[in-house]
N, C-alpha and C positions, 0 to 999 in steps of 0.2 A: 665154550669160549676158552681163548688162550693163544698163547702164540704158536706158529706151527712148529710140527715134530712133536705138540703135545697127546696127539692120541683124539683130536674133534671128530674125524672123519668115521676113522673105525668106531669109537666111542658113540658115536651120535647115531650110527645103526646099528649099534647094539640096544642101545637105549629104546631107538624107535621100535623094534619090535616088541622089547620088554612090554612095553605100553600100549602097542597095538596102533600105532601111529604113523605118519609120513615121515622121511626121511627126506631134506634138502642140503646138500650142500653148498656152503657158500663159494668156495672155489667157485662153481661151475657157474655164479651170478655176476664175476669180474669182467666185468668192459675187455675188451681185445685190447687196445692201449694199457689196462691195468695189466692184464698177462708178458705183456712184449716189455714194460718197463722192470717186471720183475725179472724177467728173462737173460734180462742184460746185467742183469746186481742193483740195479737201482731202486731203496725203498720208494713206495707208497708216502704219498702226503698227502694231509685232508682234505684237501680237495681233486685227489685220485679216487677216497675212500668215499666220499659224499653219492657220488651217484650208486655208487654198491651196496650200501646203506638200506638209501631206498629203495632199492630191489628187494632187499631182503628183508625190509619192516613191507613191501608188500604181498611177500611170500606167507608171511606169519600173520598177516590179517587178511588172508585169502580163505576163509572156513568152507568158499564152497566147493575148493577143489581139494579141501584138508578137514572134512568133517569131523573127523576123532583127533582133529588135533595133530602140531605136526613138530619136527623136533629142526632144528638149523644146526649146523659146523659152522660157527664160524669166530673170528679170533676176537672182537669187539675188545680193543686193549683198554681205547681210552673210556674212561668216564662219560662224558658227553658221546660219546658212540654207542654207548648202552642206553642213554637216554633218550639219543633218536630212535635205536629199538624199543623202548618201551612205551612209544605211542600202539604197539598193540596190547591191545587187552589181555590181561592174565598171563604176561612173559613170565618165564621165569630162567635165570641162569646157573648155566653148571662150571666154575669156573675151574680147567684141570689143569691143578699146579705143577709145571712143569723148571725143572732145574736146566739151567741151560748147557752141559753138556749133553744130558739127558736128550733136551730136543735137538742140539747138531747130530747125537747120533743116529737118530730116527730119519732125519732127513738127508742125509749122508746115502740110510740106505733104501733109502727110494729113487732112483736116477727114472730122468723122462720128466718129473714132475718142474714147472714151473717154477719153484721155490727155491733158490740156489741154500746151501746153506753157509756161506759167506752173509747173509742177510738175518742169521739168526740174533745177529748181535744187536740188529736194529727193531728187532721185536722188541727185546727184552729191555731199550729204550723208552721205547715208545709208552710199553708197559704199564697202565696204573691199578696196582692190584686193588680187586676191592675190597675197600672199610667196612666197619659193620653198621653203617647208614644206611649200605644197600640189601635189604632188608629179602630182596627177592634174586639173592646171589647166594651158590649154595659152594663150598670148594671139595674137593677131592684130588686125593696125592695120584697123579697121574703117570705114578710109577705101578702102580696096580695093575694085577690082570685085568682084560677087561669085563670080567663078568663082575666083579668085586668092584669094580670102579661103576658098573651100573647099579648094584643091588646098596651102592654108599649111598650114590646119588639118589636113589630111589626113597632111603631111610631118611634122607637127608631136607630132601624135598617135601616128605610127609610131616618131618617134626616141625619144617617150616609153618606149612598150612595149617598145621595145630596150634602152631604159638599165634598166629593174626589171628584164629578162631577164637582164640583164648582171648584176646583184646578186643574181641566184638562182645563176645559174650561178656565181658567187664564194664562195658558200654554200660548195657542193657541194665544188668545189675545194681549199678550205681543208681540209675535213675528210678530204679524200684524202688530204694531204701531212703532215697531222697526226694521221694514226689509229692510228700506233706509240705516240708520246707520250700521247696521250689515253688508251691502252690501259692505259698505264704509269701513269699519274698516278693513276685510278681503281680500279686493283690497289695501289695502295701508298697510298690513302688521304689522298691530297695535297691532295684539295680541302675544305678545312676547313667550308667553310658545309653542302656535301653531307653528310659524315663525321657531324658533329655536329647538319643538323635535316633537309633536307629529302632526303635518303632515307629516314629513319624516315617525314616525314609524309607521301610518297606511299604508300608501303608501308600504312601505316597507315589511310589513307583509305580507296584499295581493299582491304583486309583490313574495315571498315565497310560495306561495300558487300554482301561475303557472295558475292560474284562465282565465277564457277568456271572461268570460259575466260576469257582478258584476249589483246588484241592491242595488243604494246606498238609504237607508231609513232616509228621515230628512237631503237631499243634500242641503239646503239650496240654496244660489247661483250657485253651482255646479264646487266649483273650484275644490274637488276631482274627480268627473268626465273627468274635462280637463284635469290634472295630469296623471290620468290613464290612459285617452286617448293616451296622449303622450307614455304610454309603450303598444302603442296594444292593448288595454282591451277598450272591447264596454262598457259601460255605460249606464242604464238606472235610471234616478233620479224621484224621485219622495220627496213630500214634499209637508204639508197642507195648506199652507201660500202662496196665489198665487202671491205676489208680490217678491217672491224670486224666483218663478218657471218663472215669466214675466224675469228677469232677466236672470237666467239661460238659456233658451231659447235665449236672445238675443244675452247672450255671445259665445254660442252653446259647443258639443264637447261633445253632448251623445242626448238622447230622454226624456225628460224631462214631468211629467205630477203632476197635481194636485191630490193627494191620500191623506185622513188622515190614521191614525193607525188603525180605526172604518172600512176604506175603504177596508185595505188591510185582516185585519179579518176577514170581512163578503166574502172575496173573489172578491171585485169588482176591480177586475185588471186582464187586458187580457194573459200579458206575464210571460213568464214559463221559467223553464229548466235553471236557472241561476245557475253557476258553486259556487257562494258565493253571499250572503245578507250582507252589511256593514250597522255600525248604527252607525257614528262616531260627539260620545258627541249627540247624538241626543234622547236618551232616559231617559225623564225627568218625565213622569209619575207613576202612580201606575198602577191599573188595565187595564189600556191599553195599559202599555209596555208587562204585564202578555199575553192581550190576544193576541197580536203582535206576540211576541216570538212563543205561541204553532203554528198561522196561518202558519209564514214563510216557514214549510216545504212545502207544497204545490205550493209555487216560485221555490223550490230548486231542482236543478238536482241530481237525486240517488249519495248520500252522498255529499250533498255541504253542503257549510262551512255556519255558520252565525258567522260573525267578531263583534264586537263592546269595543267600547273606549270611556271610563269614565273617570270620575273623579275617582282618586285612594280614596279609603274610607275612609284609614286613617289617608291620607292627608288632607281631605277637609271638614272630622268628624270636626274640631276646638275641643270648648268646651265644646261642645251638649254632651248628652248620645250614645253612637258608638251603640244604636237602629235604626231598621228601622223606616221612620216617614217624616213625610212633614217637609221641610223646607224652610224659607223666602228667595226670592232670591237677587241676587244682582248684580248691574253691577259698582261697584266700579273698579276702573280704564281703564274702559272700553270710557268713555267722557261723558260731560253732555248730549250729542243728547239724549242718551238712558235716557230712562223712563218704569215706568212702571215695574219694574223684576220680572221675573217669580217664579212660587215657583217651586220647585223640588225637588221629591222622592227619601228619600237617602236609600239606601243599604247598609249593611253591608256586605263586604267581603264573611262569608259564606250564606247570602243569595243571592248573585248574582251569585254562581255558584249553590244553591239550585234550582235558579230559569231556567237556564238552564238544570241542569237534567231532573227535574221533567215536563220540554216544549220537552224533546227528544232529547237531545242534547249530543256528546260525547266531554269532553272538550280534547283538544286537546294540546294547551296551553296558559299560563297566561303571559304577559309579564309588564315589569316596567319599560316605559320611562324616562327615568330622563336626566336631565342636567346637562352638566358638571357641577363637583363639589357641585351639588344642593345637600342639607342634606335629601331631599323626592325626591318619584316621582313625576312626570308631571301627570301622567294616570296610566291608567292599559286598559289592552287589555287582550278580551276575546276570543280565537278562539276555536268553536265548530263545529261539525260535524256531520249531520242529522244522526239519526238513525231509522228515520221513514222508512219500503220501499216503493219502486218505485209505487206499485199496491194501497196502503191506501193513499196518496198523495193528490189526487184531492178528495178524501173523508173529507179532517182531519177534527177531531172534537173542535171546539172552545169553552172553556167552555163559559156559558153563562153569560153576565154583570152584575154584582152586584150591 
C-alpha cells in the first residue's frame, strides 16, 4: 500500500514470488469510469473507490484460485479503506513510505500509465498514514532497492507474527497461574456483574435456543455446564488450562477434556453434531479466536448456533481509541491472589459481527445485558447460526496462521 510512484506494483511482485504467491494488481481491478476520471487529472472520491474496494477484498478472499495465498498493489490511503480490506482473513499490510517528490518522479517516468502526475499531490492528501493501532501494518522506506525493501518487509512481517504469538501465549499463561483463584472467586460468587446478569443471560439465551447438546469453549471450571445441566442439556467442556479441566472434572455435570483453540482448529476433537458452540467471555485472542470461529462449523449440527458473550465494546473501550488492538489486561477488583493479567484483543462492535459473517455465520441476534438501573451494559451476546452445509462440514477450510 501507498500512494502511487511508491514502488506497489514492482514491489508487490517481488514480494510475491519471495513467498511463492499470487500476484494481483490493483490497478488492473479500476472501473473504466475510475481509469477515464484519472486520465483527465481528476482525483478519485469515495465513492469512485467503493466498488474497487470490493473487488479487491474479493480478490484476497478468493483462496481458491489463490491457494498459497496472494499479495495485492494497491494504494488503500484512507483508514476506513484498509478496514473494508480487512474483512479478509489474515490481511496483512506493507505500507511503502514514499516522500513526495520521490513518487512525482517515479511517475513522471512512466508515460502510457493512467496516472497523471499532477495528481500526486492528491494522494498525499488523501493520505492517512498508519498509527500504531494498526497492529497488522508493517512500513518500509520505499526508497530501497527492491530486493531490500522485500527482505525488510519480510523481517518485518515475521517480528509482527511473533509479537501476536507472544500475546497469545500470555493468554494462556496467565490463566495457568491464576486457575486456583479464578476457581475460588467463581465458587464463592465474587464476580458481582456475572453473579447478578450475565450468567443468568447466557444461560438464558441458550435455554431460548431449545438446544440439547452445547460445546461450551474456554468452560473454565465448568459451572455453565452444571447450570445447563440442571435444565437437561448435555455438556461437553473443553478448555486449555488443565487445572480448570482437573477441576471441572472433579466437580462433574458434563464430559470435560483438555483442547486449545490450536486444537480445535486443526480438528483434534472427536465429537460432533452439537445443536450450539458457546464461548462465554472466553475469547480474548486475535488470530486464534479468527481461526476458532471459521473451525466451529464442523462441531456444529446442520445449522447450529455459535453463542458468545463479551465484554460490550463500548463499555469496556474506556479511553483508548474504539480501534481494534491489544490491550493491557487487568484484574483490578478481582483480589490480590490474581497476578499476572492477560492482555486481550479488543473488537469493535462492527468488527465482531464482521468477524462472524465473514467465519459463516448468520447472526441471528445481538442482545445487552445490563443491570438494573446500570447506565451501560454488563455484555453483549452474539447469537449466530452456521450457514455452512451439512456435506462441506467435515471438510471446512481453516485459513492458515499468520
Amino acid at each position: 500500500m501507498g500512494v502511487s510512484g511508491s514502488g506497489k506494483s514492482t514491489f508487490g511482485s517481488a514480494l510475491a514470488r519471495a513467498l511463492d504467491m499470487s500476484f494481483v494488481d490493483g490497478d488492473d481491478l479500476h472501473p473504466a469510469a475510475n481509469v477515464d476520471k484519472m486520465r483527465r487529472g481528476d482525483p478519485l472520491n469515495d465513492d469512485d473507490r467503493e466498488p474497487w474496494l470490493r473487488a479487491i477484498t474479493a480478490v484476497l478472499k478468493d483462496d481458491a484460485s489463490h491457494p498459497s495465498g496472494v499479495v495485492v498493489a494497491c494504494s488503500a490511503l484512507k483508514r476506513r479503506y484498509r478496514d473494508t480490506l480487512r474483512a479478509a482473513h489474515g490481511l496483512r499490510f506493507v505500507f511503502l513510505d514514499a516522500e513526495r517528490r520521490l513518487a512525482e518522479e517515479r511517475v513522471e517516468a512512466r508515460p502510457g500509465h493512467f496516472m497523471p502526475s499532477d495528481l500526486i499531490a492528491s494522494q498525499f492528501e488523501a493520505l492517512e498514514r498508519p498509527d500504531d493501532t494498526e497492529t497488522d501494518v508493517v512500513t518500509v522506506d520505499a526508497r530501497l532497492p527492491v530486493g531490500a525493501a522485500v527482505r525488510a518487509a519480510i523481517d518485518l512481517l515475521g517480528e509482527r507474527s511473533s509479537a501476536a504469538q507472544t500475546q497469545e501465549q500470555s493468554i494462556l499463561r496467565s490463566w495457568n497461574v491464576n486457575a486456583a483463584p479464578w476457581t475460588h472467586a467463581v465458587r464463592e460468587e465474587r464476580i458481582d456483574s456475572r453473579t447478578h446478569v450475565t450468567n443468568r443471560a447466557i444461560i438464558e439465551t441458550l435455554l431460548a435456543l431449545s438446544v440439547r447438546r452445547v460445546l461450551d469453549i474456554g468452560c473454565g471450571e465448568g459451572w455453565l455446564a452444571r447450570a445447563l445441566g440442571r435444565e437437561g442439556i448435555a455438556v461437553t467442556g473443553v478448555d486449555a488450562t488443565p487445572p480448570l479441566i482437573a477441576e471441572a472434572r472433579r466437580l462433574g455435570g458434563g464430559f470435560f477434556a483438555v483442547r486449545s483453540y490450536e486444537d480445535l482448529a486443526a480438528g483434534r476433537f472427536e465429537q460432533r453434531d452439537f445443536d450450539a458452540a458457546v464461548c462465554n467471555f472466553s475469547l480474548l485472542g486475535e488470530d486464534s479466536v479468527e481461526r476458532l470461529c471459521h473451525a466451529l462449523h464442523r462441531y456444529l449440527a446442520s445449522s447450529g448456533y455459535l453463542v458468545i458473550q463479551t465484554l460490550h465494546p463500548l463499555a469496556s473501550c474506556g479511553t483508548n481509541p474504539y480501534r481494534d488492538g491489544w490491550r493491557a489486561g487487568s484484574w483490578s477488583g478481582f483480589g490480590a491472589e490474581f497476578t499476572d493479567a492477560p492482555p486481550w484483543y479488543f473488537r469493535t462492535l462492527s468488527s465482531w459481527l464482521t468477524l462472524l459473517r465473514r467465519s459463516g455465520y448468520e447472526l441471528l441476534d445481538c442482545l445487552e445485558p445490563t443491570a438494573f438501573g446500570a447506565p451501560a451494559p454488563s455484555s453483549i451476546i452474539f447469537v449466530g447460526r452456521s450457514l455452512l452445509p451439512s456435506a462441506s462440514r467435515a471438510a471446512v477450510k481453516v485459513p492458515p496462521h499468520q
